[in-house]
C-alpha positions as CSV (number, residue, x, y, z in Angstrom):
1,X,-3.2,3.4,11.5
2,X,-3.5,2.8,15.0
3,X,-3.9,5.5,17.6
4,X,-1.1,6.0,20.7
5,X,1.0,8.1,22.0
6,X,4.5,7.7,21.0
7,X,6.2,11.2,20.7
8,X,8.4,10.2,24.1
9,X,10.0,7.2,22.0
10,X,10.9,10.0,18.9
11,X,14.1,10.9,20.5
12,X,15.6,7.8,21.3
13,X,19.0,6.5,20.8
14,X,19.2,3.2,18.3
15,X,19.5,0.3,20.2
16,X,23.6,-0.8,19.4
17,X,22.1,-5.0,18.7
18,X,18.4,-5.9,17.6
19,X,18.0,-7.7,20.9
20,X,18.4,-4.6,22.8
21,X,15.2,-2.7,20.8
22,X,12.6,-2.4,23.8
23,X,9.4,-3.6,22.9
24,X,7.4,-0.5,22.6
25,X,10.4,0.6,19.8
26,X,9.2,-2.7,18.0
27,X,5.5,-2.6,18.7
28,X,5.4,1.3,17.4
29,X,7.8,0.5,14.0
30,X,5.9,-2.0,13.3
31,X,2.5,-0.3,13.7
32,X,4.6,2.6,11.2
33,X,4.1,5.0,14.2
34,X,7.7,6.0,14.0
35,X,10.6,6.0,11.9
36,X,13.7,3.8,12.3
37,X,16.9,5.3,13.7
38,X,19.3,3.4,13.1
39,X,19.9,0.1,10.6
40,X,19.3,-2.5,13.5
41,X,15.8,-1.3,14.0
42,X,15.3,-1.1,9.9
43,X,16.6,-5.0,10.1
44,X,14.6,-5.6,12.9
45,X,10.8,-4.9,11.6
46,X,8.2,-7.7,10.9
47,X,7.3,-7.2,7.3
48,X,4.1,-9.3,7.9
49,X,3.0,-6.8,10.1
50,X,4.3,-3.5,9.1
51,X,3.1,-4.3,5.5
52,X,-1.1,-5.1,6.1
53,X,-1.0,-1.9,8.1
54,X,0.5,0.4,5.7
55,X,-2.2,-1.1,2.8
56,X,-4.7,0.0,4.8
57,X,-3.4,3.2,5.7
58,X,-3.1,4.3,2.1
59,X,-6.5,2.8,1.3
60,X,-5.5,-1.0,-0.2
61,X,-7.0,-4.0,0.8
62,X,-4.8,-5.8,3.7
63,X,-6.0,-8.9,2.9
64,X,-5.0,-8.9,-0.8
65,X,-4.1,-12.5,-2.4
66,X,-0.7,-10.1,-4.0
67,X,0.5,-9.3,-0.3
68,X,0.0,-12.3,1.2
69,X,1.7,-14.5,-1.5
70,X,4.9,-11.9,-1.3
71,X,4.7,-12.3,2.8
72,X,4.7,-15.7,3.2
73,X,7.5,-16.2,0.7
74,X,9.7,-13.4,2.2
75,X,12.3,-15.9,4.1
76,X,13.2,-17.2,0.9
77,X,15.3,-13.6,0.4
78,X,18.1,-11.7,1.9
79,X,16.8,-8.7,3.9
80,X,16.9,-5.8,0.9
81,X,15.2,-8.0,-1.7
82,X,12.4,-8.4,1.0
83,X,11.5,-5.3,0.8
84,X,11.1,-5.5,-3.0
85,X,8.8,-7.9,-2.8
86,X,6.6,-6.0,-0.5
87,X,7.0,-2.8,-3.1
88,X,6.1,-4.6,-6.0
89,X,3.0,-6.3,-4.7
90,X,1.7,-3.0,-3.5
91,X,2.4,-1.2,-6.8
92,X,0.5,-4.5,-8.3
93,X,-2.5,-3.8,-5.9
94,X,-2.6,-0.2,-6.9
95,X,-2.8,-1.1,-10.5
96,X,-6.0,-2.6,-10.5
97,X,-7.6,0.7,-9.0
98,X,-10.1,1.9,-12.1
99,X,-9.0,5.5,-12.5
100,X,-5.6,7.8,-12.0
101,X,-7.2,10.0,-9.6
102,X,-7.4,6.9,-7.4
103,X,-4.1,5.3,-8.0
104,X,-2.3,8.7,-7.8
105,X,-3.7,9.3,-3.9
106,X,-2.8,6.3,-3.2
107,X,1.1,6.7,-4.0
108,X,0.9,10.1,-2.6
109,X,-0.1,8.6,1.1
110,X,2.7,6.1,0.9
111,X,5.3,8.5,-0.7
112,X,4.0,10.9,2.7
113,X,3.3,8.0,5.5
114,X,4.8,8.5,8.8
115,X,7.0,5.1,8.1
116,X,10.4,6.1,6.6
117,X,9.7,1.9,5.5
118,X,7.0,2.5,3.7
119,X,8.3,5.7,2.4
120,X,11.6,3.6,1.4
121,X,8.7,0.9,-0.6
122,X,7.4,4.2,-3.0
123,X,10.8,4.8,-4.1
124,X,11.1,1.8,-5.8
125,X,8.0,2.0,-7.8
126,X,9.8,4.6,-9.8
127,X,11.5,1.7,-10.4
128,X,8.7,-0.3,-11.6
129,X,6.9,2.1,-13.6
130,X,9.0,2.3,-16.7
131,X,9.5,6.0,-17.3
132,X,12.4,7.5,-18.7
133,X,15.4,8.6,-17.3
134,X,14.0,12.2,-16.9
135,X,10.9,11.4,-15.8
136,X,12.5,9.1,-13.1
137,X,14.6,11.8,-11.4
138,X,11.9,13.8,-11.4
139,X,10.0,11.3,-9.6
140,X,12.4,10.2,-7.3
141,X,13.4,14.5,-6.0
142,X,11.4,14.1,-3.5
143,X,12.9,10.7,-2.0
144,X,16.2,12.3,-2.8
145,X,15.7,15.2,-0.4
146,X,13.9,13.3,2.3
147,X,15.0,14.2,6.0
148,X,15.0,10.6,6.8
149,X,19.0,8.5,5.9
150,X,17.3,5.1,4.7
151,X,14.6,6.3,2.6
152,X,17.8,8.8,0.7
153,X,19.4,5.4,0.2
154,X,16.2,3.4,-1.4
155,X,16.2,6.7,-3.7
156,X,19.0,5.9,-5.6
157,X,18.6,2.3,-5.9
158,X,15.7,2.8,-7.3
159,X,17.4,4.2,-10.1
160,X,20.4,2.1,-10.4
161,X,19.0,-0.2,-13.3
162,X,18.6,2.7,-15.1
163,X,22.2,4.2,-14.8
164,X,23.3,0.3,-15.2
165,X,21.8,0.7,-19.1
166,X,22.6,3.8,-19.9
167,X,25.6,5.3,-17.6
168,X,26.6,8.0,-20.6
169,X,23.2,9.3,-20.6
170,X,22.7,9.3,-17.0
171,X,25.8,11.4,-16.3
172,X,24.6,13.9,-18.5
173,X,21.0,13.6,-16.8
174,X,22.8,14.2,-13.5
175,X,25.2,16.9,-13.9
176,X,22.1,19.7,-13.0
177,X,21.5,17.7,-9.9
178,X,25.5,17.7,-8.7
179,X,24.9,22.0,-8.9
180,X,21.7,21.7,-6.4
181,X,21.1,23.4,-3.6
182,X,20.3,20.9,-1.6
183,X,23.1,18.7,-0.2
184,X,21.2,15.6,-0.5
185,X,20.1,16.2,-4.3
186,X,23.7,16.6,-4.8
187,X,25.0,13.5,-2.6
188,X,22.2,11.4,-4.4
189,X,23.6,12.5,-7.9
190,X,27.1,11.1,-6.9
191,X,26.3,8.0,-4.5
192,X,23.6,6.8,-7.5
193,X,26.4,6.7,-10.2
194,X,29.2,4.9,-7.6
195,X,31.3,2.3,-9.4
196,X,30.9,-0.7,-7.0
197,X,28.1,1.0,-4.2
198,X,26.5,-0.5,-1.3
199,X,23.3,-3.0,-0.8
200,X,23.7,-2.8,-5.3
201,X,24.8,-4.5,-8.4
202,X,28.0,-2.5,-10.0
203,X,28.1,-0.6,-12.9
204,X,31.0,-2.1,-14.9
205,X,31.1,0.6,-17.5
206,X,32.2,3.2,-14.0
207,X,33.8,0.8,-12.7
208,X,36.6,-0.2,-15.6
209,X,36.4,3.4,-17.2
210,X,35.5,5.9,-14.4
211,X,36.8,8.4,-16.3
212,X,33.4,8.5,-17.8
213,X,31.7,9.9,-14.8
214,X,34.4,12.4,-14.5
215,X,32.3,15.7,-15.5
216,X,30.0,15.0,-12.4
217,X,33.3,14.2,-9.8
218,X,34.4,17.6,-11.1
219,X,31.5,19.4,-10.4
220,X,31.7,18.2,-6.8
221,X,35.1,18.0,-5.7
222,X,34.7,21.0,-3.3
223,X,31.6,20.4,-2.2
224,X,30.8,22.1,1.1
225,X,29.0,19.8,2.6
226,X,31.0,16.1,4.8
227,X,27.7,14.3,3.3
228,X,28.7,15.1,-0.6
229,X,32.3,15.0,0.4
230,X,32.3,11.8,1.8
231,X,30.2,10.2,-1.2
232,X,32.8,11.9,-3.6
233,X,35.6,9.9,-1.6
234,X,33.7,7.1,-1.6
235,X,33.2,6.9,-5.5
236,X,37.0,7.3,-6.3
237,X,38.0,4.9,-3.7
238,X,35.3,2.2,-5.3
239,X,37.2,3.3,-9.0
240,X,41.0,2.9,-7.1
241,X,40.0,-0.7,-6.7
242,X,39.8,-0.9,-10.5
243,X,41.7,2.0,-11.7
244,X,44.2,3.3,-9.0
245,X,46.5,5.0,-11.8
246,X,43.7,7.4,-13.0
247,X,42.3,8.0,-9.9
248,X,45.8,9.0,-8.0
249,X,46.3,11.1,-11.1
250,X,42.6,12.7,-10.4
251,X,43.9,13.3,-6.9
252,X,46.9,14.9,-7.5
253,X,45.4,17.8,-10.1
254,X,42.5,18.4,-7.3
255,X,45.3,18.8,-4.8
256,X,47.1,21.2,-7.1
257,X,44.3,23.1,-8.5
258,X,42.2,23.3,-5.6
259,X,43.3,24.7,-2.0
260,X,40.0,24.3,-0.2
261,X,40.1,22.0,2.9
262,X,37.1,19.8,1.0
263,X,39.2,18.8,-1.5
264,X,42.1,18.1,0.7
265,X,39.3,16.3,2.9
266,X,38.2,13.9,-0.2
267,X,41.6,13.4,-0.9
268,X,42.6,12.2,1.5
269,X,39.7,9.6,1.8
270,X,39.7,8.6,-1.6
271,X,43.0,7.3,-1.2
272,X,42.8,5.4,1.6
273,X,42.5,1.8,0.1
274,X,45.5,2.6,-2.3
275,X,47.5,4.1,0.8
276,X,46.3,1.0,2.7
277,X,47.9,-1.4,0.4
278,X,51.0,1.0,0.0
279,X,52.0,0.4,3.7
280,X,53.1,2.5,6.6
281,X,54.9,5.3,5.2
282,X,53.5,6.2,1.9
């Protein structure tokens, strides 16, 4: 990893448009010196050259054939899917290392590295690994709670295949989580089982029967934390689009069995496409 100072740049403000990232921003994200801030400088990041630097910092060969086949075929893909590619030919690289000791150091310095990027790229080989629902979440804690916003998001995704084939099981899998004590465990539990989500494919089974995922909702509908609260609105206003009956029903017994200013405050959100199409008034 290269050597400079760049503490001054760790309190900046996001640049509001990718043009308007100053060089040294650019130059130190894509030397993984610094984290992104914002999801113009995430956008804005050379994989070609972030990607060779992280390899070597957790102790892989730059130069690999893998990486520089997924690199040079990266315009091919919309922005997320990019980042697969680099994931997967990393995990590929690190499979070819003779022992566990080995290959287990080398996931620990990218799960750790200063990038929140390459932090973002370990998450998702939980995804490639295979492991069981269990074993996954267990896995993917750590990505769950990390400080850094983009890298919470790559947690769930990670996971989303595996909720997509078995959304009964995962509920069930997830209702410990939705009781953490960590807001972010919590929030993860919620946003990774969204009908429709962001940056995702659906889950159809949430989606047409929401009703499935309903002993999680109820577990956070008065959550104390705006991050959990807002995911919570978010998840009934993706089922509204599907299922507005149950979920205005949902809304009204929270609003009548609960008085705390959460549920009023997801409430309120969670209707706001149905009240939207309503009209002024309603």
């Amino acid at each position: 990893m290269a050597s400079r100072a760049v503490e001054h740049l760790l309190a900046r403000k996001g640049a509001f448009r990718i043009a308007l990232i100053p060089a040294e921003v650019l130059d130190a994200l894509n030397d993984g010196l610094i984290e992104t801030v914002n999801l113009n400088e995430f956008l804005a990041i050379d994989l070609s050259r972030l990607a060779p630097g992280v390899a070597r910092d957790v102790g892989l060969d730059p130069s690999d054939e893998r990486l520089g086949d997924a690199l040079a075929m990266l315009d091919a893909f919309k922005p997320m899917q990019r980042h697969g590619h680099v994931a997967r030919a990393l995990y590929e690289m690190v499979r070819t290392q003779a022992d566990a000791a080995s290959r287990d150091a080398i996931a620990h310095r990218l799960a750790t590295h200063r990038s929140d990027v390459a932090r973002a790229w370990a998450t998702q080989w939980i995804a490639f690994s295979g492991l069981l629902l269990a074993a996954r979440l267990s896995a993917v804690r750590r990505f769950a709670a990390d400080p850094h916003f983009g890298v919470r998001e790559f947690a769930w995704m990670a996971l989303r295949d595996a909720v997509i084939a078995a959304p009964d099981a995962a509920i069930d899998a997830l209702l410990p989580l939705a009781c953490d004590g960590d807001p972010n465990i919590r929030r993860f539990a919620c946003e990774l089982t969204r009908p429709r989500g962001v940056w995702c494919a659906p889950i159809a089974d949430f989606r047409n029967e929401p009703w499935r995922a309903q002993d999680l909702l109820e577990l956070l509908r008065s959550d104390p934390s705006r991050y959990v609260q807002d995911s919570v609105a978010n998840w009934l206003n993706d089922a509204s689009k599907s299922q507005a009956a149950w979920v205005v029903q949902l809304c009204e017994r929270w609003g009548i069995e609960s008085a705390s200013p959460a549920t009023a405050y997801i409430v309120r959100r969670a209707m706001r496409t149905l009240n939207k199409s309503a009209g002024p008034g309603v």
